[in-house]
N, CA, C and O atoms as a CHARMM CRD file, in Angstrom:
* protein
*
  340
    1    1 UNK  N      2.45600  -5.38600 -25.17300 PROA 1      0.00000
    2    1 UNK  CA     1.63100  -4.32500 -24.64000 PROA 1      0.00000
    3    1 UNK  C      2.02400  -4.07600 -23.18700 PROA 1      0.00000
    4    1 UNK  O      2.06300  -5.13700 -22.56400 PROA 1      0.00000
    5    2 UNK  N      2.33400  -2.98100 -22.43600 PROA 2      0.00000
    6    2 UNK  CA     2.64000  -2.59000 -21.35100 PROA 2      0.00000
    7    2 UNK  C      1.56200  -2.58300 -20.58300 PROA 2      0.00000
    8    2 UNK  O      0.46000  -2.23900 -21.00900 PROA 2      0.00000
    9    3 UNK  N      1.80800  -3.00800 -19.23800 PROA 3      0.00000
   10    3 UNK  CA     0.90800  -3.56500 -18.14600 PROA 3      0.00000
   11    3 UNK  C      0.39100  -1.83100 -17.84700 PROA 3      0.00000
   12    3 UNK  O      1.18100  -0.88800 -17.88100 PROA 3      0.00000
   13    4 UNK  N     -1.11300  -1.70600 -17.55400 PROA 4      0.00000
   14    4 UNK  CA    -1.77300  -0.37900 -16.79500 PROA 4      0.00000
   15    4 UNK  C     -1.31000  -0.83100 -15.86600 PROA 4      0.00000
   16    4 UNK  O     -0.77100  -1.92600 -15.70400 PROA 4      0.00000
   17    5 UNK  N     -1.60100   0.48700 -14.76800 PROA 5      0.00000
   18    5 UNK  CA    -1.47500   0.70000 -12.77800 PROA 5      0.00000
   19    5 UNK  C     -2.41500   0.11000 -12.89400 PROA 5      0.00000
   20    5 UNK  O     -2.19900  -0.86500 -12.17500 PROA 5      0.00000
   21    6 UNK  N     -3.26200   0.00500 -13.26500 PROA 6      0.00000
   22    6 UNK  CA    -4.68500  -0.74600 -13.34000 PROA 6      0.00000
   23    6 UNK  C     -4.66600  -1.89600 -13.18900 PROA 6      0.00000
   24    6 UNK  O     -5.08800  -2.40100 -12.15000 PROA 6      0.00000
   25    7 UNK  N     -4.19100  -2.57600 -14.14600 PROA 7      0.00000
   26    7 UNK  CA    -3.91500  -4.18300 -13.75700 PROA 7      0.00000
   27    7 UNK  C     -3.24300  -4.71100 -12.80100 PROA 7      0.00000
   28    7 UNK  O     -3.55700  -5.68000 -12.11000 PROA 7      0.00000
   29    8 UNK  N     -1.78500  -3.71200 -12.73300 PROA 8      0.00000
   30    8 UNK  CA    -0.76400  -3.37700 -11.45500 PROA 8      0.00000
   31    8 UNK  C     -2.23200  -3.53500 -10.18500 PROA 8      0.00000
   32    8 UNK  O     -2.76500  -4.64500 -10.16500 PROA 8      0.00000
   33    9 UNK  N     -2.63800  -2.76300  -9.49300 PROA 9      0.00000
   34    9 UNK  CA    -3.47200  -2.53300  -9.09600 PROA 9      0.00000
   35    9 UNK  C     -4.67100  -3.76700  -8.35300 PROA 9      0.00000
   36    9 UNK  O     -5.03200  -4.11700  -7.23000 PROA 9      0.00000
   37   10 UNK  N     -4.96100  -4.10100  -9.78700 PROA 10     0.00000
   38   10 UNK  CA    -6.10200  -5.16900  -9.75100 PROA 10     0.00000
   39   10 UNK  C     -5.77500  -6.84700  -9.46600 PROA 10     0.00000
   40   10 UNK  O     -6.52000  -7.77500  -9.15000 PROA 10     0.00000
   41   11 UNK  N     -4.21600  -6.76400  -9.74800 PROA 11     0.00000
   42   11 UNK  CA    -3.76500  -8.04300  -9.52900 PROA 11     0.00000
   43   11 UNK  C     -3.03400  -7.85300  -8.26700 PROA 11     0.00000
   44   11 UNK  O     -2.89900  -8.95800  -7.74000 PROA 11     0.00000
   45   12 UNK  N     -2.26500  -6.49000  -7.23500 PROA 12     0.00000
   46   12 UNK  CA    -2.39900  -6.81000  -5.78000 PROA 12     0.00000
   47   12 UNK  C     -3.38400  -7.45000  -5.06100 PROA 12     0.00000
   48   12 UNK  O     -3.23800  -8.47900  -4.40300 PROA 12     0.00000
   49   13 UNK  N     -4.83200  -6.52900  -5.27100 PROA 13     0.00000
   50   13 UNK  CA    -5.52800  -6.43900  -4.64200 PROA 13     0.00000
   51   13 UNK  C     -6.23100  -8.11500  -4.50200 PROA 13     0.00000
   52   13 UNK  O     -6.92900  -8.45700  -3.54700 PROA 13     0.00000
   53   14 UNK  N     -5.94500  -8.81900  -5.41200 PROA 14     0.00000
   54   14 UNK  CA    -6.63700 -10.03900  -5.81100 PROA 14     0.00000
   55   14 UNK  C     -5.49500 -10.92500  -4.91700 PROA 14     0.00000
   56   14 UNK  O     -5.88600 -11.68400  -4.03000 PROA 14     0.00000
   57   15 UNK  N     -4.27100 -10.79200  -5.17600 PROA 15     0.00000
   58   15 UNK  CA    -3.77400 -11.11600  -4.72100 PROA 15     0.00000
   59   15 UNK  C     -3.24300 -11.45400  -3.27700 PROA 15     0.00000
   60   15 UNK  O     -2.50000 -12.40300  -3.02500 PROA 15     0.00000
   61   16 UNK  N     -3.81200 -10.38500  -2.20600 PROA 16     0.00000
   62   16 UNK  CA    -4.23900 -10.05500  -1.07200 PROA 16     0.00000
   63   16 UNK  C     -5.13800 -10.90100  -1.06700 PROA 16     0.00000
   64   16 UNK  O     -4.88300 -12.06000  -0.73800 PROA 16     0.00000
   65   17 UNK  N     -6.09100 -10.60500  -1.34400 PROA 17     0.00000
   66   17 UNK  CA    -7.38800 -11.58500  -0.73800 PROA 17     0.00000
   67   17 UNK  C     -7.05200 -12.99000  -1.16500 PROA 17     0.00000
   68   17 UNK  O     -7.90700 -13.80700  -0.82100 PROA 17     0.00000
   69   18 UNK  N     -6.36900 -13.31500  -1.60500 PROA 18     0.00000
   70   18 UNK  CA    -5.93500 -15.07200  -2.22100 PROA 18     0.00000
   71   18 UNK  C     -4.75200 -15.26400  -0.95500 PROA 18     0.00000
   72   18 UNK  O     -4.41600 -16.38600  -0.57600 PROA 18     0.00000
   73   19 UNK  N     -4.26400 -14.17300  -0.45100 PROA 19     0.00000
   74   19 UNK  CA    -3.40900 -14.83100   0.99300 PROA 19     0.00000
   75   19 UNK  C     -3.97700 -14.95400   2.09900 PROA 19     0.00000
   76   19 UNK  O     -3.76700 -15.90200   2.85500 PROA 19     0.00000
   77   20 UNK  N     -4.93800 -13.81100   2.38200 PROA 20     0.00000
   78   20 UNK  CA    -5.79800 -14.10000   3.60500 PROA 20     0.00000
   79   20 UNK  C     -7.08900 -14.88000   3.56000 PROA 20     0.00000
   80   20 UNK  O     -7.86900 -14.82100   4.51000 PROA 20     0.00000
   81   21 UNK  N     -7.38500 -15.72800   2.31500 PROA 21     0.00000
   82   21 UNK  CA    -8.27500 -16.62200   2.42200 PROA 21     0.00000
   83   21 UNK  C     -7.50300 -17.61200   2.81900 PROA 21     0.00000
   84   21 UNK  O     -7.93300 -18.27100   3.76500 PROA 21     0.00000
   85   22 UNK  N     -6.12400 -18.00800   2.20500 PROA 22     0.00000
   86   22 UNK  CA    -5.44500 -19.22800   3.00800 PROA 22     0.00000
   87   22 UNK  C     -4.68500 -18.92900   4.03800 PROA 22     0.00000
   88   22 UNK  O     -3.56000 -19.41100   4.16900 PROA 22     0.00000
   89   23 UNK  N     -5.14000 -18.22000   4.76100 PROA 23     0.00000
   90   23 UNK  CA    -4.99000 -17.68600   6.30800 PROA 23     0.00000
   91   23 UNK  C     -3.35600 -17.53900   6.43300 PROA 23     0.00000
   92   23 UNK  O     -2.83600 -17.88500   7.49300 PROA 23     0.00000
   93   24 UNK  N     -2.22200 -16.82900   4.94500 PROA 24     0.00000
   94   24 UNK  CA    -1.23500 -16.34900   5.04300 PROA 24     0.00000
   95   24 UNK  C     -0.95200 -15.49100   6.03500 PROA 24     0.00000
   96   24 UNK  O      0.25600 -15.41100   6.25700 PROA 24     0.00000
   97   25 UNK  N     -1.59500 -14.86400   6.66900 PROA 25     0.00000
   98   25 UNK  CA    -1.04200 -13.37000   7.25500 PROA 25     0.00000
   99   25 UNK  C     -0.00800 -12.69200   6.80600 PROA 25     0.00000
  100   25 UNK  O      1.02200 -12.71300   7.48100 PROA 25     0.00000
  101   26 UNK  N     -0.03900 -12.14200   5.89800 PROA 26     0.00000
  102   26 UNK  CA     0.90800 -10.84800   5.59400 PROA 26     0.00000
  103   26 UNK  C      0.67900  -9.91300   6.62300 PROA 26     0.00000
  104   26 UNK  O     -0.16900  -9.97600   7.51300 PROA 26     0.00000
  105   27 UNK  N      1.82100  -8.72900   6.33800 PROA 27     0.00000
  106   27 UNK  CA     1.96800  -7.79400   6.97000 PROA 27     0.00000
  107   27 UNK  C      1.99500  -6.52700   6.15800 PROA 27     0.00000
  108   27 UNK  O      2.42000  -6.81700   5.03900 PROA 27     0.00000
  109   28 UNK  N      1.73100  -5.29200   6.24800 PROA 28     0.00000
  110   28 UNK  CA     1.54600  -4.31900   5.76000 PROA 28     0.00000
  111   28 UNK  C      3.31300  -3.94100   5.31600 PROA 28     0.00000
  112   28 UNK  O      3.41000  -3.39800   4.21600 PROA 28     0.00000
  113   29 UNK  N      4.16300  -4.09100   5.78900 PROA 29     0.00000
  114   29 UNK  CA     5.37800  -3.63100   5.21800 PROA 29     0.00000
  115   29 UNK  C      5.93600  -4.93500   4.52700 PROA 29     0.00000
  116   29 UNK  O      7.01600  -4.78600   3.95500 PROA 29     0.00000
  117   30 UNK  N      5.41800  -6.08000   4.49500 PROA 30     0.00000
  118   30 UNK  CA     5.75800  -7.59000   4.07500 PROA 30     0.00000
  119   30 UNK  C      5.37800  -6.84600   2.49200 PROA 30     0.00000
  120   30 UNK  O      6.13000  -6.76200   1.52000 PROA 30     0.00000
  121   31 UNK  N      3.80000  -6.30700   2.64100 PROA 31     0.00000
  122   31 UNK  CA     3.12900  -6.52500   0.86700 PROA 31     0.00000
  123   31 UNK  C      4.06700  -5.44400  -0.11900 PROA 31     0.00000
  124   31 UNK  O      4.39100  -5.41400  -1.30600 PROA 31     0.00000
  125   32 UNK  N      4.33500  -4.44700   1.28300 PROA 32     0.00000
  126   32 UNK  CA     4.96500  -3.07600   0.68100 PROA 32     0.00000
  127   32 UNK  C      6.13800  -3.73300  -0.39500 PROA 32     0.00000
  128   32 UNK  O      6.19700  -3.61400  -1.61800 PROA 32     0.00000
  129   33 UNK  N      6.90900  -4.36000   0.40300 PROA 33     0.00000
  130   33 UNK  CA     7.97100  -5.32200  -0.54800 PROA 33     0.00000
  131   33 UNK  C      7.58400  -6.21700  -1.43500 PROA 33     0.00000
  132   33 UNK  O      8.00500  -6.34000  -2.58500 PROA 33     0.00000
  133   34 UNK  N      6.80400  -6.82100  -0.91300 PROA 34     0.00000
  134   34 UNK  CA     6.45800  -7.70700  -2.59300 PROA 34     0.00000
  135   34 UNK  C      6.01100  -7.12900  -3.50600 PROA 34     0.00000
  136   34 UNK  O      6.27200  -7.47800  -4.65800 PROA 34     0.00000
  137   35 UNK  N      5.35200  -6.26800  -3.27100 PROA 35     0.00000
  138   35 UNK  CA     4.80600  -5.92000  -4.80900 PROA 35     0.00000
  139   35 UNK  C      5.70200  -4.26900  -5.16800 PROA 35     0.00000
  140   35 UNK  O      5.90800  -3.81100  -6.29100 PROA 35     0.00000
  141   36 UNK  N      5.93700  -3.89900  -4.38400 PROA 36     0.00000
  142   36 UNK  CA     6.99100  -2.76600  -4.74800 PROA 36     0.00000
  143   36 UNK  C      6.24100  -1.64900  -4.92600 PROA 36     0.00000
  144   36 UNK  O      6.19500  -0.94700  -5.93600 PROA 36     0.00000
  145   37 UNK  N      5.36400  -1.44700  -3.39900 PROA 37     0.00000
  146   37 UNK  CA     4.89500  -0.17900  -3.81700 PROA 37     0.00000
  147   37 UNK  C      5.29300   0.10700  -1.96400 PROA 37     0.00000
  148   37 UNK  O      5.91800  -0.50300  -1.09700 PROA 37     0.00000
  149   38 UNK  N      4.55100   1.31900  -2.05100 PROA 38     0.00000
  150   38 UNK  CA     4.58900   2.28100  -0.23700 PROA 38     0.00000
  151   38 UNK  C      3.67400   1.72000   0.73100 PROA 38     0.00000
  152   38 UNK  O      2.56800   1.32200   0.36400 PROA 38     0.00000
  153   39 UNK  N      4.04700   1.65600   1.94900 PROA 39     0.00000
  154   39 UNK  CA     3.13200   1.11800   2.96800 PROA 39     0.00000
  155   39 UNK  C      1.71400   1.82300   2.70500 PROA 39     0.00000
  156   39 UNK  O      0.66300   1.19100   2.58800 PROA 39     0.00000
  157   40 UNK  N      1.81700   3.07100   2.63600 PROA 40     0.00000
  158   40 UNK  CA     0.55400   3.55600   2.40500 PROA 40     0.00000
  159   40 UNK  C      0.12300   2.98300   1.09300 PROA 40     0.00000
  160   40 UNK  O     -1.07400   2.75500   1.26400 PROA 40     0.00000
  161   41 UNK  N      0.42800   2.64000  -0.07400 PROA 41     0.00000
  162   41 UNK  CA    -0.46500   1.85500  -1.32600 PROA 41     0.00000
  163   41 UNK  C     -1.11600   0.71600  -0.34500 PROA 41     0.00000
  164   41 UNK  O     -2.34300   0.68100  -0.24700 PROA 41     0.00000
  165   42 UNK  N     -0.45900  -0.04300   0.24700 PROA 42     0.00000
  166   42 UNK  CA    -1.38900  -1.21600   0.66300 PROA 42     0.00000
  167   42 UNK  C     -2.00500  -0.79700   1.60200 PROA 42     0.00000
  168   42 UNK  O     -2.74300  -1.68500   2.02900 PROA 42     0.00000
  169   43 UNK  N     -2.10000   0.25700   2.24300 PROA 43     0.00000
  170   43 UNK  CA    -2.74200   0.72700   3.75000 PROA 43     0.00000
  171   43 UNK  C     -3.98100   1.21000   2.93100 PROA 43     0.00000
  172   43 UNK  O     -5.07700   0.96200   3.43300 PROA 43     0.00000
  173   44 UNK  N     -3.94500   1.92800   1.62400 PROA 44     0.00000
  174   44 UNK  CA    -5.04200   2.37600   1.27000 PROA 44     0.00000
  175   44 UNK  C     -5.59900   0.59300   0.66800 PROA 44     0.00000
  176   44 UNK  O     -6.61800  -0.01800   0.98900 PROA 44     0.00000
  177   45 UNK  N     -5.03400   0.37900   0.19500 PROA 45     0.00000
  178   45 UNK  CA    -5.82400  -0.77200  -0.46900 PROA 45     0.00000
  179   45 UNK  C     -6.58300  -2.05800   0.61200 PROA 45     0.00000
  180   45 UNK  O     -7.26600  -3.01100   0.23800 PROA 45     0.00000
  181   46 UNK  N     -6.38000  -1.87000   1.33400 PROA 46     0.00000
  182   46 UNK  CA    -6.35400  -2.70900   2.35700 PROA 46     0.00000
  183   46 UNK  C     -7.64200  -2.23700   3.30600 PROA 46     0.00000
  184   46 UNK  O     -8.48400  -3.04100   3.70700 PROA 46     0.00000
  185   47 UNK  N     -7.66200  -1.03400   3.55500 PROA 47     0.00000
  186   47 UNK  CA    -8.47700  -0.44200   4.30900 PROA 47     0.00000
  187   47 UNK  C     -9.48900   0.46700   3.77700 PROA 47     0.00000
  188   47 UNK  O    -10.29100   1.12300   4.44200 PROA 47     0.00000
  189   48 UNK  N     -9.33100   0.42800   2.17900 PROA 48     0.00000
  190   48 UNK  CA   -10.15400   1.64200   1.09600 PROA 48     0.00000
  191   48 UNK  C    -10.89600   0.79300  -0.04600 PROA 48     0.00000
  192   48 UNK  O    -12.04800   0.85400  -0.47600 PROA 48     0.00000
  193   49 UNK  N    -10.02100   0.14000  -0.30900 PROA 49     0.00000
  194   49 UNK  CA   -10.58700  -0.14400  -1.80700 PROA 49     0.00000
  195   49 UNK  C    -11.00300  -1.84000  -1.00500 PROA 49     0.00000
  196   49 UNK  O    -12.16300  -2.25400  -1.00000 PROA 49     0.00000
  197   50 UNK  N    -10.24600  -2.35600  -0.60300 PROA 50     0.00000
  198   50 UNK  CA   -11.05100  -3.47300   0.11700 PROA 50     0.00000
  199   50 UNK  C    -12.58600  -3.51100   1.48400 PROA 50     0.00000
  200   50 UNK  O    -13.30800  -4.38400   1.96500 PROA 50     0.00000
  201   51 UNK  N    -12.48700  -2.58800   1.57100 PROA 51     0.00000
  202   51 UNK  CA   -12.93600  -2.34700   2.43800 PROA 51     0.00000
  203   51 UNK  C    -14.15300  -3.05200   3.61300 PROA 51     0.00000
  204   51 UNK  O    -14.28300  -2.97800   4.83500 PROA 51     0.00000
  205   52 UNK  N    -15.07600  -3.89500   2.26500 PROA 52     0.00000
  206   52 UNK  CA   -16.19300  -4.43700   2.19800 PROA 52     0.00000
  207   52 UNK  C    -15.34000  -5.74500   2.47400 PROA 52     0.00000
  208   52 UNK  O    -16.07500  -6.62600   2.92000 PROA 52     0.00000
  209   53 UNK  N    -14.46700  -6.01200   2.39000 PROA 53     0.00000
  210   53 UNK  CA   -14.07700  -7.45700   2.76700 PROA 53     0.00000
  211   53 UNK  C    -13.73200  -7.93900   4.86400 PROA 53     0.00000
  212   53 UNK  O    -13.24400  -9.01500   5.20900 PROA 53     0.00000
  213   54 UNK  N    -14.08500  -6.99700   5.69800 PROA 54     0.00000
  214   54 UNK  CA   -13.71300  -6.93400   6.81200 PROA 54     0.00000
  215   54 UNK  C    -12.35400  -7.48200   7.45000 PROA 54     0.00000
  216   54 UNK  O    -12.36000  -8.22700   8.43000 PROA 54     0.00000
  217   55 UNK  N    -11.05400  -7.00200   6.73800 PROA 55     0.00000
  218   55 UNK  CA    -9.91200  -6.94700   7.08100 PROA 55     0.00000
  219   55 UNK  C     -9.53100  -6.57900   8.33200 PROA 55     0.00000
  220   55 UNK  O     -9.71700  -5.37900   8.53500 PROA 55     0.00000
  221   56 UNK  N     -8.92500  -7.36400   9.51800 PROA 56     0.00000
  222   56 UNK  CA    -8.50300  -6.28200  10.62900 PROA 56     0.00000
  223   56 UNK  C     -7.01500  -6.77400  10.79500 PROA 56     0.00000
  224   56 UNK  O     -6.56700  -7.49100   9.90000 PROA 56     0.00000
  225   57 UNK  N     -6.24500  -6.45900  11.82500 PROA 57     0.00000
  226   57 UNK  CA    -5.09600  -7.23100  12.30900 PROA 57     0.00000
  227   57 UNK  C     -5.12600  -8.34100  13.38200 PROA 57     0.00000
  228   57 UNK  O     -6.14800  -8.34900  14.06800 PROA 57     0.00000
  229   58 UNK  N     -4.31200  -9.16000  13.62200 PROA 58     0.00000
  230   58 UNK  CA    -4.19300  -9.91400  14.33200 PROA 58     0.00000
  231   58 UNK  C     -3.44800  -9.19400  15.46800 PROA 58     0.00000
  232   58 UNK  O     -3.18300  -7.99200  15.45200 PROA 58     0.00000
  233   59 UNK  N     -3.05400 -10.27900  16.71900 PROA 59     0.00000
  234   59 UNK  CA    -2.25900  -9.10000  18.42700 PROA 59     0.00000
  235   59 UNK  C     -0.89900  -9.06800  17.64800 PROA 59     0.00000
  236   59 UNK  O      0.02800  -8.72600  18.38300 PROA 59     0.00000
  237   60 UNK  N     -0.63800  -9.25900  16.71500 PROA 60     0.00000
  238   60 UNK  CA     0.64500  -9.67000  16.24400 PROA 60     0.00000
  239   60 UNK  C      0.75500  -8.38800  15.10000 PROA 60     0.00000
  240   60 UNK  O      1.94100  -8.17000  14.85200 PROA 60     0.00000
  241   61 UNK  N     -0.04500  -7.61300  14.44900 PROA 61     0.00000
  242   61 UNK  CA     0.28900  -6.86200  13.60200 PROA 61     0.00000
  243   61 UNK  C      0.11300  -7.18500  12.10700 PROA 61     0.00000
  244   61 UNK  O      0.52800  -6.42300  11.23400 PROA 61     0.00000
  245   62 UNK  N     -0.78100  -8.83000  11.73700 PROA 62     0.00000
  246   62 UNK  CA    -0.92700  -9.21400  10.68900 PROA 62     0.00000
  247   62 UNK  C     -1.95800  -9.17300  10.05600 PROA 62     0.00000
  248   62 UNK  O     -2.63100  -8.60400  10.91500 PROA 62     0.00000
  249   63 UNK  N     -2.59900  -9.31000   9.28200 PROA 63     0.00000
  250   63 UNK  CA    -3.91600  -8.65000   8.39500 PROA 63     0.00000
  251   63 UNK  C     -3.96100 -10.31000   8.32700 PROA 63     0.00000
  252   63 UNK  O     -3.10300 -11.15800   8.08200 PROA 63     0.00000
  253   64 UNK  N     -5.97900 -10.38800   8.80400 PROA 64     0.00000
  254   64 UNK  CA    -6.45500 -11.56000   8.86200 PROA 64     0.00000
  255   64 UNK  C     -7.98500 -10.49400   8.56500 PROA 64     0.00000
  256   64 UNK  O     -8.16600  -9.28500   8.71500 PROA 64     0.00000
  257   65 UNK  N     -8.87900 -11.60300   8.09500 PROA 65     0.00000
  258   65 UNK  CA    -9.98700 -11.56800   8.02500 PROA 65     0.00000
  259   65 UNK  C    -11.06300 -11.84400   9.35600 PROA 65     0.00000
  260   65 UNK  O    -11.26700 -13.05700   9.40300 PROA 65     0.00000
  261   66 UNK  N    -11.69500 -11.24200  10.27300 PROA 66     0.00000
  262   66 UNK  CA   -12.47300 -11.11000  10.88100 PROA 66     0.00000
  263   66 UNK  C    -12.92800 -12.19700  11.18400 PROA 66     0.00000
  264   66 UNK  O    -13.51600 -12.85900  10.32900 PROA 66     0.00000
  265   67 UNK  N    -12.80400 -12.56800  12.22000 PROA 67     0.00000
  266   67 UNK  CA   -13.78900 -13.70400  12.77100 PROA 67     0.00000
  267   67 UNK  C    -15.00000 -14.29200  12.53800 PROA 67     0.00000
  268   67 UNK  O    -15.85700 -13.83400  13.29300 PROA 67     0.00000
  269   68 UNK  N    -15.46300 -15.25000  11.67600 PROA 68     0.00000
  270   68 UNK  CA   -16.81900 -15.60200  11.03400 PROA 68     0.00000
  271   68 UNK  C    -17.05100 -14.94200   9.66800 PROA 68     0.00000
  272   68 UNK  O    -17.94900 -15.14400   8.85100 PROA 68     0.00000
  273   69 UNK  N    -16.07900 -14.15900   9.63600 PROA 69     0.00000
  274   69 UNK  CA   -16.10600 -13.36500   8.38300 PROA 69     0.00000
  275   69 UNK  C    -16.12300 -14.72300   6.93700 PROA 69     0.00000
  276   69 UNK  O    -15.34100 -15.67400   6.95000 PROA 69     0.00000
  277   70 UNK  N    -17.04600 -14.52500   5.95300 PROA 70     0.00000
  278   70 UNK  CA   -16.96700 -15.35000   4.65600 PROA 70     0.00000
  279   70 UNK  C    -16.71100 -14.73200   3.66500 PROA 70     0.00000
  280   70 UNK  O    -17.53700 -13.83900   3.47700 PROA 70     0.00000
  281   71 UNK  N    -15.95900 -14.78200   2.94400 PROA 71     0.00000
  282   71 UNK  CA   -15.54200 -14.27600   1.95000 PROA 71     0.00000
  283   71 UNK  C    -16.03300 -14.60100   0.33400 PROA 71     0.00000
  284   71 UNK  O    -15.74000 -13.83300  -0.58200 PROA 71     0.00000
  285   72 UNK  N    -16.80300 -15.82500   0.13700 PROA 72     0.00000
  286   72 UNK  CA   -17.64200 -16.17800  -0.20700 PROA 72     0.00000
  287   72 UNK  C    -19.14500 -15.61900  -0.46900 PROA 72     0.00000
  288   72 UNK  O    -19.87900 -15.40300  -1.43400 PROA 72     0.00000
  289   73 UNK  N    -19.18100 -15.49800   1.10500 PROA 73     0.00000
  290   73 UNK  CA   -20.59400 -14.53000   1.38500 PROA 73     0.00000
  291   73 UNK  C    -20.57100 -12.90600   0.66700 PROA 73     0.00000
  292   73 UNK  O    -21.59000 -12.27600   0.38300 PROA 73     0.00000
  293   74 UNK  N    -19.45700 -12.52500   0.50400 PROA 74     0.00000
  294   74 UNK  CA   -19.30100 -11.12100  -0.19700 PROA 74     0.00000
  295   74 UNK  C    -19.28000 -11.46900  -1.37100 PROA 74     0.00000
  296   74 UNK  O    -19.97100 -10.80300  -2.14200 PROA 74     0.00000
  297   75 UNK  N    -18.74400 -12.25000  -1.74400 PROA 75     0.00000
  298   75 UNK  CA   -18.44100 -12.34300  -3.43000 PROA 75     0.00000
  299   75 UNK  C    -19.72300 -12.73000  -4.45500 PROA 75     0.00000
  300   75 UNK  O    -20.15300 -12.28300  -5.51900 PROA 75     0.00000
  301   76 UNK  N    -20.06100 -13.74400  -3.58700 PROA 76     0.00000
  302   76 UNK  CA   -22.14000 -13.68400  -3.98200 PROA 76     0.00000
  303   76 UNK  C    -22.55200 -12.29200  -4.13500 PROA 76     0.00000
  304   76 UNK  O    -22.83300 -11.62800  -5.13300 PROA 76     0.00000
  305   77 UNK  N    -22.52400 -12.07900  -3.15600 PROA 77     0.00000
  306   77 UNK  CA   -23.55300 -10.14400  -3.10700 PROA 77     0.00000
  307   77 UNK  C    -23.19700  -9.37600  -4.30500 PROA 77     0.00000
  308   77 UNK  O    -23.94800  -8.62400  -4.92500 PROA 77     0.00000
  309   78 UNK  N    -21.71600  -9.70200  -4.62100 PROA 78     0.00000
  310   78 UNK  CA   -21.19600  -8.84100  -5.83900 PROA 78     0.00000
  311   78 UNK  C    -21.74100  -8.68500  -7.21800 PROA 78     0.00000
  312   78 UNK  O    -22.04900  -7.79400  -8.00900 PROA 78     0.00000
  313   79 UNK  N    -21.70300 -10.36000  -7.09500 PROA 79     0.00000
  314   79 UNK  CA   -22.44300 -11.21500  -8.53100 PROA 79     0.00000
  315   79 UNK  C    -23.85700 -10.89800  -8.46700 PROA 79     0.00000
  316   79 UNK  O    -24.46000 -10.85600  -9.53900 PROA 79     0.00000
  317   80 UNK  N    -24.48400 -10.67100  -7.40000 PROA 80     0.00000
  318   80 UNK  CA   -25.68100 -10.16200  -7.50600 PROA 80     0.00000
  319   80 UNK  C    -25.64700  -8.83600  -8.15500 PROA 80     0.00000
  320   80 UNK  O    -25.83000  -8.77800  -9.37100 PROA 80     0.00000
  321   81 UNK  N    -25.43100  -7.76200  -7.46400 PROA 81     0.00000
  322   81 UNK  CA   -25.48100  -6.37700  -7.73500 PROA 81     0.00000
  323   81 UNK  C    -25.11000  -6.68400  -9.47200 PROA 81     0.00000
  324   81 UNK  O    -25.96200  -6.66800 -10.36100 PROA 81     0.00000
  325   82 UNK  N    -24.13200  -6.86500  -9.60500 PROA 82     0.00000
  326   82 UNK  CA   -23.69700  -6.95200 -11.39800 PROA 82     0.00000
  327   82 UNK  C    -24.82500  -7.26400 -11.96600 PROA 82     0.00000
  328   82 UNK  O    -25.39500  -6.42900 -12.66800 PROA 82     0.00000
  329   83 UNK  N    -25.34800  -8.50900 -11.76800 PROA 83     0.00000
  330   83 UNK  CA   -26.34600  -8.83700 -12.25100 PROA 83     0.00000
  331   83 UNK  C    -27.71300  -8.53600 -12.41600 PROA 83     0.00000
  332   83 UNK  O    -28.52500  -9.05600 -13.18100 PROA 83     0.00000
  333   84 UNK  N    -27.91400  -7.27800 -11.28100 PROA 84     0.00000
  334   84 UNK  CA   -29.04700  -6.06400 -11.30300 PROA 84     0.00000
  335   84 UNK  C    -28.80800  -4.74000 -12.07600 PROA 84     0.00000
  336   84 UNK  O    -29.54000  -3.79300 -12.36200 PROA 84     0.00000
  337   85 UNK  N    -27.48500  -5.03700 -12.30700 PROA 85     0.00000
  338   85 UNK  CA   -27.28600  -3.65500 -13.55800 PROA 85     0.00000
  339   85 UNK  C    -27.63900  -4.14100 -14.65600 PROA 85     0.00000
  340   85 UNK  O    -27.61200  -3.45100 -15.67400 PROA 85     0.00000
């Protein structure tokens, strides 16, 4: 069965947040290459569809998670909301 953009998609985005929880720092033209899409796919994904995760850069140009930021703490809230539908 051929992979959707969807899964394409759903397994960057997961994938992102599994580097900047172990405080990888990628870079916006780093992800462009790994996963083989346009700076802008990860610029949107990063800054659109993640959004709720408080992504910023480091003085260096690297995508880190916000200072005090928990990532944990979002992923609860999620499981909540689901669980009110």
């Amino acid at each position: 069965m051929a992979q959707k953009s969807y899964d394409k998609a759903l397994f960057r985005l997961i994938s992102i947040l599994s580097m900047l929880t172990k405080d990888e720092r990628p870079t916006i033209p780093s992800l462009a290459e790994e996963f083989n899409v346009s700076q802008r796919t990860i610029q949107t994904d990063v800054y659109k569809r993640l959004s709720g995760f408080d992504i910023t850069k480091d003085r260096v140009g690297r995508l880190v998670f916000r200072d005090g930021f928990d990532i944990f703490g979002v992923v609860g809230k999620l499981g909540k909301k689901v669980r009110e539908c």
